[in-house]
N, C-alpha and C positions, 0 to 999 in steps of 0.2 A: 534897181541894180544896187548890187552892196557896196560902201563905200571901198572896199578893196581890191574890188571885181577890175580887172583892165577892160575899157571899152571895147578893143581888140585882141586874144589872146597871139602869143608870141609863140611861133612854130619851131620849137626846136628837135634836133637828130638826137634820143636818148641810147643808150644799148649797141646794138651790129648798126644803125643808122636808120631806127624804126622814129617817124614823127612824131612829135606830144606836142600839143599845147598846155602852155602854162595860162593859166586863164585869169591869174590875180598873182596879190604881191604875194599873200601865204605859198601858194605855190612855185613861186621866184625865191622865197629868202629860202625855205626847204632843199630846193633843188642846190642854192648857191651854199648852203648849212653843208650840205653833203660832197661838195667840192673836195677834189684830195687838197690836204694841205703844200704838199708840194707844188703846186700846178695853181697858186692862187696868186695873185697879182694885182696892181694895184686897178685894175677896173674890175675885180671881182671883190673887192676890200667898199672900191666905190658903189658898187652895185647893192652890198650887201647892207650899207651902210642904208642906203637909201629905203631899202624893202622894209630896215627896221625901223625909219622912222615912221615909212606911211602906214605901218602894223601900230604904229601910234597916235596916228593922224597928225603927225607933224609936218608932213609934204601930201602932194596929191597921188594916188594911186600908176597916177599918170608920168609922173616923174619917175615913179620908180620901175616903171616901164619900161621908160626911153633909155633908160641906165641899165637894167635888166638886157633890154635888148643889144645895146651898144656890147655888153659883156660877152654876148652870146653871137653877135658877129666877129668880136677880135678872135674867138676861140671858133670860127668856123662851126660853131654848132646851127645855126638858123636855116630851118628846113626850107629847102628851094619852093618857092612856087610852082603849083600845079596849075598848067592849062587844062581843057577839056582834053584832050591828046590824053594826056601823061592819065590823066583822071578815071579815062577809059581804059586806062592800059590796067588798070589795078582791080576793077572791079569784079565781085566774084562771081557774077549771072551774067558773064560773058560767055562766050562759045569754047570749051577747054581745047577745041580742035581748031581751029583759027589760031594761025602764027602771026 
């Protein structure tokens, strides 16, 4: 695994409310680079802060995870967890005729 890679990527709502995983900190400081500047705050200033140092190897990838994530639950972005339920409801080799 790359040193920047998150051991677990972080499920966030991008666009009308389609899920992404962010799978590392390049894709955390990106996402938070692109942040409107209006709507940026001090755990997105934290988060941002963090992504660049471990793009430096100055903290653990992991760190900037948890601060990534933290950003992305204050802003209601973090994609809800799927059961089997939910999991089945989306898939495309289902029966189009079944409600």
């Amino acid at each position: 695994m790359k040193p920047d890679m998150f051991k677990r990527p972080v499920s966030i709502l991008v666009g009308l409310g389609f899920p992404a995983e962010v799978g590392g900190v390049m894709d955390a400081y990106r996402y938070l680079s692109e942040w409107p500047a209006s709507l940026r705050d001090a755990a997105h200033s934290i988060a941002l802060k963090a992504c660049g140092a471990a793009l430096r190897g100055e903290v653990e990838a992991e760190t900037a995870r948890g601060l990534f994530a933290a950003f992305a639950e204050k802003h209601d972005l973090l994609a809800p967890k799927m059961g089997p339920g939910v999991a089945a409801h989306f898939r495309r080799d289902r029966d189009p005729h079944v409600r």
